[in-house]
C-alpha positions in Angstrom: 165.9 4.8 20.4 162.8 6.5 20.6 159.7 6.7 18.7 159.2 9.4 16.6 156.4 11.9 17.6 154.7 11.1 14.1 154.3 7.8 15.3 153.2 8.5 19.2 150.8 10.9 17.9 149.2 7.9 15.4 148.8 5.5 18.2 147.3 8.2 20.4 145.0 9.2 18.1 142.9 5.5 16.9 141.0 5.3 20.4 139.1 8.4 19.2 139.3 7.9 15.7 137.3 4.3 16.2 134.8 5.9 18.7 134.2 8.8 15.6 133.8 5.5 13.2 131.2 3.7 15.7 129.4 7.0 15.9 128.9 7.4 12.5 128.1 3.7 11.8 125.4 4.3 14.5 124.0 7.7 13.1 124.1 5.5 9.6 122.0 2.8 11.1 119.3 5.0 12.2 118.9 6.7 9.5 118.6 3.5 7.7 116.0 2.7 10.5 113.6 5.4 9.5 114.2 4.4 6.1 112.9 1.5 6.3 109.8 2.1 8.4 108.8 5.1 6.3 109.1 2.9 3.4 106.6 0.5 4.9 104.6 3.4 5.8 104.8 4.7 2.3 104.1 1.2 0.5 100.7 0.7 3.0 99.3 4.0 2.2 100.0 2.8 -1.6 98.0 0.4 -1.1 95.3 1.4 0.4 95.2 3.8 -2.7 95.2 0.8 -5.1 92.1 -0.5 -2.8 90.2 2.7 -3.1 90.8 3.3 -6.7 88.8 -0.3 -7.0 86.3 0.1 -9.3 84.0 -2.0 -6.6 85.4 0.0 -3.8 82.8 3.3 -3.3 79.9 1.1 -3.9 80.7 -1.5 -1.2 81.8 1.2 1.0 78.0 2.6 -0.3 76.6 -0.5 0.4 77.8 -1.2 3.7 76.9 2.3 4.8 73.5 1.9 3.6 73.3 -1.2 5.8 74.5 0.5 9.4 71.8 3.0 8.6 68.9 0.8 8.6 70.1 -1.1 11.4 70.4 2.0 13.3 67.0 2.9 12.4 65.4 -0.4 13.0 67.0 0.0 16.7 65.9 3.4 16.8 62.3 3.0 15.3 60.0 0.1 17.5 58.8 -2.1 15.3 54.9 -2.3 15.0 52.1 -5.1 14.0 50.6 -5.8 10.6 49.3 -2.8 8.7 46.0 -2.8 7.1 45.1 -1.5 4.1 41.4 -1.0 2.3 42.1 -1.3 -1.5 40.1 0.9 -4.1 37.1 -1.5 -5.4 38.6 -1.3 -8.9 41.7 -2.6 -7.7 40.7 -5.2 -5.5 38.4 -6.6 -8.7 41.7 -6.6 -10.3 43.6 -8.4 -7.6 40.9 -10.7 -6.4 37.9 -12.6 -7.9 36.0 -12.3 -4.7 36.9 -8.4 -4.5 38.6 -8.9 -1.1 39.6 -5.1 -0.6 41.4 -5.5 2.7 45.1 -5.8 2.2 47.1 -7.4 5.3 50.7 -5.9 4.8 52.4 -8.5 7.9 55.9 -6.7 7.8 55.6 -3.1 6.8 59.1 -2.3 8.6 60.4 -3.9 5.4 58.8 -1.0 2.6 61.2 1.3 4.2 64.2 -0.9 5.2 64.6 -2.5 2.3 64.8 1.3 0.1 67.4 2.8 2.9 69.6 -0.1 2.7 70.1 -0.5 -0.9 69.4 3.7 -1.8 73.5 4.8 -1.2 74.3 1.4 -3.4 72.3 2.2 -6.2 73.5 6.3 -6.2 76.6 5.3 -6.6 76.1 2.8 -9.5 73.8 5.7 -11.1 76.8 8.0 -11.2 79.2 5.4 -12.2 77.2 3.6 -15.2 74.6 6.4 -16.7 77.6 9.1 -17.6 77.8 9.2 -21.1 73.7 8.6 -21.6 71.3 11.6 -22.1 68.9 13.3 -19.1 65.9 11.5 -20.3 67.3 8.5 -20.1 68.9 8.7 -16.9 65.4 9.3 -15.2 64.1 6.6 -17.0 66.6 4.0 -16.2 66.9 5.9 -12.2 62.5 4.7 -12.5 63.2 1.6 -13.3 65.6 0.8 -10.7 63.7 2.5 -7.8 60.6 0.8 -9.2 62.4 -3.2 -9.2 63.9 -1.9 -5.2 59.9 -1.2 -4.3 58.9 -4.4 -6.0 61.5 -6.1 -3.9 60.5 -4.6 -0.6 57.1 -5.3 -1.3 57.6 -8.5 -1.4 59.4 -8.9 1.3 56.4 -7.0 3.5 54.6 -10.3 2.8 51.2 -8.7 1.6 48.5 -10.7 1.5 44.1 -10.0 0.7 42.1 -10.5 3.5 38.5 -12.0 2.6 35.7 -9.7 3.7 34.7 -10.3 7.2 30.5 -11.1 7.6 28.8 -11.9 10.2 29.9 -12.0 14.0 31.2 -15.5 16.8 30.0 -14.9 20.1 31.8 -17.4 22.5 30.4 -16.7 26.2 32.8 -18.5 28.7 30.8 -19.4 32.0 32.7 -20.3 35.3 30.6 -23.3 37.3 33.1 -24.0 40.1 32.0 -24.0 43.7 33.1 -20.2 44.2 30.3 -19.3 41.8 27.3 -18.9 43.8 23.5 -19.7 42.5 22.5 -15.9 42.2 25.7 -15.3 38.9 25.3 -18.2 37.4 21.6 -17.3 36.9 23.0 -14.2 35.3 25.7 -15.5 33.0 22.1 -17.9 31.9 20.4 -14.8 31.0 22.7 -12.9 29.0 23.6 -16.3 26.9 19.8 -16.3 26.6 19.6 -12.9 25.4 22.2 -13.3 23.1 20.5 -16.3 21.4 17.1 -14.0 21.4 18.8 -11.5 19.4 20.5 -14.0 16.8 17.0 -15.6 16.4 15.7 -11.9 15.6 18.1 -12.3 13.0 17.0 -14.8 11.4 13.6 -13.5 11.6 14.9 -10.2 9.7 15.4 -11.6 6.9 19.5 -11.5 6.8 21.9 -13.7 5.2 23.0 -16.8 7.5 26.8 -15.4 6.3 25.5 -12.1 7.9 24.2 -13.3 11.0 25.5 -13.6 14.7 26.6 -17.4 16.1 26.4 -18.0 19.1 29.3 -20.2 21.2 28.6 -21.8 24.6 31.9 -23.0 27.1 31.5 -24.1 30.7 34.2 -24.8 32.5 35.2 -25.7 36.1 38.4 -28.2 36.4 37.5 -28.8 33.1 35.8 -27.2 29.9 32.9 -28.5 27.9 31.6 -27.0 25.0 27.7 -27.2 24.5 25.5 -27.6 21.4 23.1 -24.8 20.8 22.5 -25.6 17.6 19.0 -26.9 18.7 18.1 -23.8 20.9 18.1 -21.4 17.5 14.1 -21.3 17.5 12.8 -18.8 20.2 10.5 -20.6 21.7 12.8 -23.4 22.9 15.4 -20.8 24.3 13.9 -21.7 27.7 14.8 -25.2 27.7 18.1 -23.1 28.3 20.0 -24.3 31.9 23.6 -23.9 32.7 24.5 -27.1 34.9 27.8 -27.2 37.3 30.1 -29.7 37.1 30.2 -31.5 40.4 32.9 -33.9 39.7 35.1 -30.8 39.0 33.7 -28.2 40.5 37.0 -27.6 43.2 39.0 -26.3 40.2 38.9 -23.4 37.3 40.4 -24.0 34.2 40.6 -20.6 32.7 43.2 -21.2 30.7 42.4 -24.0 28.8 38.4 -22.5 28.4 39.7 -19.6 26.7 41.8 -21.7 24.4 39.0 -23.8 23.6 36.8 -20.7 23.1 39.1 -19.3 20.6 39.5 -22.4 18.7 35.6 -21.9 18.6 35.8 -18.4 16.6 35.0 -18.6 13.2 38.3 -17.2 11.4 35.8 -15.2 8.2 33.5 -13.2 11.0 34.1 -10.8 13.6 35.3 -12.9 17.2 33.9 -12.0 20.3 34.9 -13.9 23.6 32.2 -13.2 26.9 34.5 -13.9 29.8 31.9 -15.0 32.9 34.0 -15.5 36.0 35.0 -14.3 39.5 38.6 -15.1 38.6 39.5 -17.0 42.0 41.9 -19.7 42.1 45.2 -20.6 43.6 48.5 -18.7 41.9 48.7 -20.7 38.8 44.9 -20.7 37.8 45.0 -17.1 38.1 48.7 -16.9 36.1 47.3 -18.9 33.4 43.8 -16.8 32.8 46.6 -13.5 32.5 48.4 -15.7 29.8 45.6 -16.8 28.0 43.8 -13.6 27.8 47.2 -11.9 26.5 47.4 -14.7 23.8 44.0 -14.6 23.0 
């Protein structure tokens, strides 16, 4: 018997029929595929919605903007030394019983950090919390605020009243090594003479021992010393005046540690002055350690 066409035609056809099925099950997958990631897609930019609609959201964002700028600018900007300030007298009676009028400010970066840091922060606040309030009040409480961030910043500037500066410290620094000959160290002996002349003319002026000019003697060779003139202030004993080497260590010079003991010598309420009397010889690191010392100094 033989199969009826019907049937043949049945059998022929599934091979094609189940490819057909695979393809659409494949299609079907794919689509469900993109589905899937565009549902992920969807539910992350949800989110970030959610996060943005914070209430806390625009002001950190504020915040942390106000922060890159003044780092930027504090890259951008080089940073200088203390600023000084001369206060009106009214104020500095105010401030001060002694009337010190010189204001030291040590970090004045900080008066202008501190407001471009914290200014986007507290615009966004302002618009957020003074809506429903009237326009006088709004300046008002926009006063306030800018006045507390100034306060802040001021502080942090570490201000501080200087003491009138009176009178002057005169240290004269004399080299007595070997390499200094007869002929200079007779002349570094008359200028610390002349020096002591003039502070004795002082004296005989009339002017206030706060106003007046000391006078500071170092000598130094592989070593310093530090001489008393306390006794040489009347002018008729300036002669007894002698500047002596130092045989013992005469090979050496100490610069270094002279001006260090020279500026230990300045008194911190007068006006310093350091006399430098030397031929600056010396191996490398005598001559390396009077550059160091006179930058520090």
């Amino acid at each position: 018997m033989s199969e009826s066409p019907q049937a043949s035609t049945g059998r022929g056809a599934s091979p094609e029929m189940s490819g057909s099925h695979a393809k659409l099950r494949t299609k079907a997958g794919k689509k469900t595929g993109k589905g899937k990631g565009k549902g992920k897609g969807a539910k992350v930019r949800q989110r970030s919605g959610e996060l943005m609609r914070h209430p806390l959201a625009l002001p950190v964002i504020a915040l942390l903007a106000g922060l890159l700028i003044a780092r930027i600018l504090l890259g951008a900007i080089p940073l200088r030394g203390a600023l000084e300030l001369d206060l009106p007298i009214w104020l500095a009676e105010l401030l001060s019983e002694s009337g010190d009028q010189r204001l030291i400010i040590a970090r004045p970066h900080a008066l202008w950090l501190m407001p471009t840091a914290v200014a986007p922060f507290l615009m966004v606040m302002a618009t957020r919390t003074l809506v429903d309030v009237r326009a006088f009040q709004v300046v008002i409480q926009v006063l306030l605020r800018l006045l507390v961030l100034m306060a802040i910043a001021l502080a942090l500037s570490q201000p501080s009243l200087q003491s009138p500066i009176r009178g002057k410290t005169v240290v004269f620094v004399v080299d007595v090594s070997e390499s200094i000959d007869d002929q200079q160290l007779a002349g570094a002996q008359k200028l610390v003479r002349e020096a002591l002349e003039l502070a004795a003319q002082e004296e005989a002026a009339g002017i206030e021992r706060e106003d007046r000019t000391r006078v500071r003697l170092v000598t130094y060779a592989g070593r310093a010393l530090v001489h008393d003139l306390s006794e040489l202030e009347d002018e008729n004993q300036l002669g007894d005046l002698t500047i002596d080497r130092d045989p013992d260590n005469a090979l050496a010079s100490d610069h270094a540690s002279a001006l260090r003991l020279a500026e230990a010598l300045l008194d911190p309420d007068t006006e310093g002055r350091v006399v430098l009397l030397t031929d600056a010889t010396g191996d490398l690191a005598e001559r390396e350690g009077l550059g160091q010392a006179i930058f520090d100094l």
